[in-house]
C-alpha positions in Angstrom: -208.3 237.5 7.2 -206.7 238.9 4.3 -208.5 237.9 1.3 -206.0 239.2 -1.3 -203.4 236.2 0.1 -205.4 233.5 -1.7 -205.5 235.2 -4.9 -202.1 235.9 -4.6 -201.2 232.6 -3.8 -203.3 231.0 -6.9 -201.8 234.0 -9.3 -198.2 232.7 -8.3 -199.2 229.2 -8.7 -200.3 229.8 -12.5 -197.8 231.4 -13.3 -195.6 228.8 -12.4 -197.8 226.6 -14.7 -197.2 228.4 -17.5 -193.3 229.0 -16.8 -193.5 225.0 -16.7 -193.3 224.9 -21.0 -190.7 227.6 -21.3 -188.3 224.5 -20.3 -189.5 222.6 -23.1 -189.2 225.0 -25.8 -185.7 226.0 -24.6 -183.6 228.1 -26.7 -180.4 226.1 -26.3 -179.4 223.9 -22.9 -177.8 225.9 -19.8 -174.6 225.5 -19.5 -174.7 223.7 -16.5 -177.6 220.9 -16.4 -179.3 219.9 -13.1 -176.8 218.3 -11.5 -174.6 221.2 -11.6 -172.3 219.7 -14.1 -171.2 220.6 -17.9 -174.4 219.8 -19.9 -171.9 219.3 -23.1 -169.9 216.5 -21.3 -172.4 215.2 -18.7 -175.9 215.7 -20.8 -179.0 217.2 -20.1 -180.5 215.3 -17.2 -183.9 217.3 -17.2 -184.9 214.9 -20.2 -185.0 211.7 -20.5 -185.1 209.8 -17.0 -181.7 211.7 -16.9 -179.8 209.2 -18.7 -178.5 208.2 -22.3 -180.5 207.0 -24.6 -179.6 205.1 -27.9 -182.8 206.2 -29.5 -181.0 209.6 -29.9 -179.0 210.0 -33.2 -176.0 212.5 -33.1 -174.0 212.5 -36.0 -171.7 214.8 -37.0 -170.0 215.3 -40.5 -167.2 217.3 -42.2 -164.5 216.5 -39.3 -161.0 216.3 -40.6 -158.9 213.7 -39.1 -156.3 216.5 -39.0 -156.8 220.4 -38.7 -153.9 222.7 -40.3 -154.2 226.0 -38.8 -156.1 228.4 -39.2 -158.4 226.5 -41.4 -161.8 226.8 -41.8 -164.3 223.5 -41.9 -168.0 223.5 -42.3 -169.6 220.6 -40.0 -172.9 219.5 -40.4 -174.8 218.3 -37.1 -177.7 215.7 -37.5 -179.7 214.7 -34.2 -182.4 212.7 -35.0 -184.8 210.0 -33.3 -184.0 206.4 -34.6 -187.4 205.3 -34.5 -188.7 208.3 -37.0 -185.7 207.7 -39.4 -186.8 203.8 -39.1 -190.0 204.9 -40.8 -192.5 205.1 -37.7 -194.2 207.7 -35.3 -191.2 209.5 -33.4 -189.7 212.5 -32.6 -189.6 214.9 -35.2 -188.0 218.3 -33.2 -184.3 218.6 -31.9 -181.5 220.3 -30.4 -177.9 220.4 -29.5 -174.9 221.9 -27.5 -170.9 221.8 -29.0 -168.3 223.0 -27.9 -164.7 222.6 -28.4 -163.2 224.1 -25.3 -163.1 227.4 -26.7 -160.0 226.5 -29.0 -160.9 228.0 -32.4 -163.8 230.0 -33.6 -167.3 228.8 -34.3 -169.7 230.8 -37.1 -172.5 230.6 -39.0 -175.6 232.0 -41.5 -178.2 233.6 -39.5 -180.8 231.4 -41.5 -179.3 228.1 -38.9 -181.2 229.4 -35.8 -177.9 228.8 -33.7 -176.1 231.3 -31.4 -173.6 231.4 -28.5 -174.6 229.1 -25.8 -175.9 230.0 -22.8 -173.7 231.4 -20.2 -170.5 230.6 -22.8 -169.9 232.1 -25.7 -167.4 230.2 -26.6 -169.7 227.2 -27.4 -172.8 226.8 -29.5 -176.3 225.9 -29.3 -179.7 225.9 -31.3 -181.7 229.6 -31.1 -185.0 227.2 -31.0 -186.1 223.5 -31.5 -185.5 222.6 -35.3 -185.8 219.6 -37.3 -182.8 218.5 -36.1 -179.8 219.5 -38.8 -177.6 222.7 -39.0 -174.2 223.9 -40.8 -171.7 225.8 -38.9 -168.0 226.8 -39.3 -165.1 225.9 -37.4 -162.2 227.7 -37.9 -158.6 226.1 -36.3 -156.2 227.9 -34.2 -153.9 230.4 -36.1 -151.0 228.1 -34.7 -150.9 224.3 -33.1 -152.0 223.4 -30.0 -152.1 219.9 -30.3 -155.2 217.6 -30.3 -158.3 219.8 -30.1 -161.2 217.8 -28.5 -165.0 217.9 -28.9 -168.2 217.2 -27.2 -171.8 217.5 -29.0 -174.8 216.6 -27.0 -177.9 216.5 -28.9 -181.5 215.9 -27.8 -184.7 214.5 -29.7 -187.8 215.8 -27.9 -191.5 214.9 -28.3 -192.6 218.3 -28.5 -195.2 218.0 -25.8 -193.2 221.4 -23.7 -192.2 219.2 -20.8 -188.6 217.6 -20.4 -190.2 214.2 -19.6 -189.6 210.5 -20.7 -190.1 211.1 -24.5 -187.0 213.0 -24.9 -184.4 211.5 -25.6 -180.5 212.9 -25.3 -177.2 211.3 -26.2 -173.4 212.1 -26.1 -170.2 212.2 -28.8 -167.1 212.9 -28.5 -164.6 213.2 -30.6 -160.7 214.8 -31.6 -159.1 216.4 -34.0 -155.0 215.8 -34.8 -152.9 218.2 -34.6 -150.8 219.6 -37.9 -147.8 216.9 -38.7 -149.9 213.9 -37.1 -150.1 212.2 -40.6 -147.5 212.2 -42.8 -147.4 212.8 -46.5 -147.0 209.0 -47.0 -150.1 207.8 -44.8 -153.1 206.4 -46.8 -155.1 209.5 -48.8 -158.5 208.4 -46.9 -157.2 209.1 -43.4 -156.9 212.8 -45.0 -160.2 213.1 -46.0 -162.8 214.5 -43.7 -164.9 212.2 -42.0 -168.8 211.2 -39.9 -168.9 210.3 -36.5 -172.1 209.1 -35.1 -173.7 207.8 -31.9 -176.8 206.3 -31.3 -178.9 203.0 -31.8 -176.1 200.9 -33.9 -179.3 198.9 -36.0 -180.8 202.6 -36.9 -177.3 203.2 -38.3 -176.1 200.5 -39.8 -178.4 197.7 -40.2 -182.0 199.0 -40.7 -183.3 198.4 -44.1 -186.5 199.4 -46.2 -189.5 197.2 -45.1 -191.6 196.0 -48.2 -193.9 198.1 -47.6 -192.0 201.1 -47.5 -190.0 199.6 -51.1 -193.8 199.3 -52.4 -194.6 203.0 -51.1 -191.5 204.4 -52.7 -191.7 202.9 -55.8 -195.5 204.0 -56.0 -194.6 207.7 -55.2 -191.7 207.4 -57.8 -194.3 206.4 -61.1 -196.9 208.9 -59.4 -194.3 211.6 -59.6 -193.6 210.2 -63.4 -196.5 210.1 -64.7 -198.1 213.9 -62.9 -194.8 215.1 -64.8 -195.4 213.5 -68.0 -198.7 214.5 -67.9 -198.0 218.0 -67.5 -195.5 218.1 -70.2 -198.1 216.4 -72.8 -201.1 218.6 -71.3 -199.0 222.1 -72.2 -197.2 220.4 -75.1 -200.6 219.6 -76.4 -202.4 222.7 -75.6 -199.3 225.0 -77.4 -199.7 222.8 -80.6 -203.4 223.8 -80.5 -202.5 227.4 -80.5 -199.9 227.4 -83.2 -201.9 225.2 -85.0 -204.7 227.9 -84.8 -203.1 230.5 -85.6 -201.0 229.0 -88.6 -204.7 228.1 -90.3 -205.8 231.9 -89.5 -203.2 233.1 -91.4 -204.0 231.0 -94.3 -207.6 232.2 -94.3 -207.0 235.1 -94.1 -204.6 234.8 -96.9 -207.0 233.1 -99.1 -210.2 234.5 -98.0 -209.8 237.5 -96.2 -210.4 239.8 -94.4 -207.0 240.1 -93.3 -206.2 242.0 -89.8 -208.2 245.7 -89.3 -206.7 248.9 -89.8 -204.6 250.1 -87.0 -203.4 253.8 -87.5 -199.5 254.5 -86.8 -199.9 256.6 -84.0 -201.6 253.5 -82.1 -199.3 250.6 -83.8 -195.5 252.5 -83.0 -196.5 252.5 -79.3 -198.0 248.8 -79.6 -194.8 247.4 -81.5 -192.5 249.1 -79.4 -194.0 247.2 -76.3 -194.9 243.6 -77.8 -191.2 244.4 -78.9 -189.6 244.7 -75.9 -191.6 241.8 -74.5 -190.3 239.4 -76.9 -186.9 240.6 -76.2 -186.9 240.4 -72.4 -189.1 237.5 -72.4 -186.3 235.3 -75.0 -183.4 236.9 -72.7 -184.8 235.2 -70.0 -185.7 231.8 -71.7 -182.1 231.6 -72.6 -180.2 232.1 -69.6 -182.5 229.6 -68.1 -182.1 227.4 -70.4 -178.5 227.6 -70.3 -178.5 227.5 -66.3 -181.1 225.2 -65.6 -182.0 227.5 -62.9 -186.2 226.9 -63.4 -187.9 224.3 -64.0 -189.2 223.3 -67.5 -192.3 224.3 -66.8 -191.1 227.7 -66.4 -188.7 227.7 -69.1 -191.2 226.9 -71.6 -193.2 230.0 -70.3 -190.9 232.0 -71.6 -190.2 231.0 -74.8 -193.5 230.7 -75.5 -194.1 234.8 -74.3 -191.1 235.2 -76.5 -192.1 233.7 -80.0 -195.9 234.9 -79.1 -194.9 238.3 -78.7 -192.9 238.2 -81.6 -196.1 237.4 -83.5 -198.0 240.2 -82.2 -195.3 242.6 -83.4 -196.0 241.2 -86.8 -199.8 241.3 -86.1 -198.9 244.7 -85.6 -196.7 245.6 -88.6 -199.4 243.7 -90.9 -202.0 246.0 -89.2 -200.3 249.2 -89.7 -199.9 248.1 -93.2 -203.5 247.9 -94.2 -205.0 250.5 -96.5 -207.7 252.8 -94.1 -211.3 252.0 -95.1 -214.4 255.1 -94.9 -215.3 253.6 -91.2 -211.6 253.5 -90.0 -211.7 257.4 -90.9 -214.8 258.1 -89.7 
């Protein structure tokens, strides 16, 4: 008997075990699922007990009721499980498939972890499971071909690496007008761009906050309040300690002496020059973010206080410098 059969056997059985999760952490659906159909208009029937579910939350924003060609729309793509944006334990990773019959052009920022879909380039599809929103551009024919239609199939999955029960998948569809459907004269909200959505109708239209989740919110909103109050006394505080220092050092040292030490030129031009140019980058800074709001306050404050305290120590210098060179500064 030959004895390397059984090995071979077991060596092709785990590998088949660990080609198992490679289904689960898909990088976008195949274009046909395993029924040999469209996955985009017939779903992915490896998840899910092969059907629909409600759980599954695909919504879609940004669609105009009317293209005008060549036009360029950004559409956000949300596909969520219900019972996790209810408040409980759900699914928390996702993906999707769209496509729009290959009439117009699909792009996007390489930061969205999408990319052409598998086996068509013409649709799209996540590059791995995310949490379950991306932004993409759709750009319209160059001239009109009349209603455009769409189909997005999204899927919430458990994460376990196994298409099993605890995914769940769901279907939209949806079409765009051609150019000249709506005339100047219709309403101005059927010209506006617009959310289509699919999934368990309580989850998106009737769940409200539970009091417990009010209570929680409200707790984390006067935690948040008071950490940042706190943080702006705590710094506000501390800097009053300093310039209140400082201001009574000066007076003593007015009044009393001794005043600062003895600092020869050759050392103070150098030191000036650079506490100088300190105070001057440091206040350039402060003020564009304060103009721009670009950083927080925390942040903000930083800098003006580098600013003004650098400011001082080119006076520190300049008072230094200034002082009359004593037997033990010569020696």
């Amino acid at each position: 008997m030959n004895i390397r059969s059984p090995r071979l056997m077991i060596a092709v059985f785990l590998i088949c075990l660990l080609a198992i999760p490679v289904i689960g952490f898909s990088q976008g659906p195949p274009a046909l699922n395993a029924e040999e159909d469209p996955t985009v208009r017939f779903g992915c029937t490896c998840h899910g007990n092969a059907a629909p579910g409600v759980r599954a939350i695909v919504m879609i924003t940004g669609i105009p009721v009317m293209y005008e060609t060549d036009q360029a729309y950004e559409f956000t793509i949300n596909v969520a499980d219900s019972v996790t944006l209810s408040g409980s334990d759900g699914n928390t990773e996702a993906g999707f498939l769209f496509s729009s019959n290959a009439v117009g052009d699909f792009s996007w920022d390489e930061s969205q972890n999408l990319r052409d879909a598998v086996d068509n380039e013409d649709d799209v599809s996540h590059s791995e499971p995310g949490s379950g929103t991306w932004t993409l551009i759709w750009t319209a024919p160059a001239e009109d071909v009349g209603a455009i239609h769409f189909w997005l199939v999204g899927n919430s999955v458990d994460g376990s690496g196994l298409p099993d029960e605890g995914d769940y998948w769901n279907i939209l569809t949806f079409t765009i007008n051609a150019p000249g459907t709506i005339v100047s004269g219709d309403s101005d909200a059927t010209l506006q761009t617009r959310t289509i959505a699919v999934g368990d109708y309580d989850t998106l239209f009737l769940v409200e906050e539970s009091e417990a989740e009010k209570r929680a919110e409200a707790q984390k909103r006067l935690s948040d309040a008071i950490f940042s109050k706190g943080n702006l006394f705590y710094w506000t505080t501390l800097t009053a300690l300093i310039v209140g220092a400082v201001y009574q050092r000066e007076i003593l040292e007015r009044r009393y002496g001794p005043g600062p030490e003895h600092l020869a030129m050759e050392l103070a031009y150098p030191q000036g020059i650079r506490r100088s140019l300190t105070s001057i980058i440091a206040f350039v800074i402060a003020v564009d973010w304060t103009a721009n709001g670009s950083q927080t306050d925390f942040f903000i404050g930083i800098a003006w206080f580098v600013a003004f305290w650098a400011a001082y120590g080119v006076y520190r210098t300049y008072r230094s410098a200034m002082v009359e060179a004593t037997v033990p500064d010569v020696m």
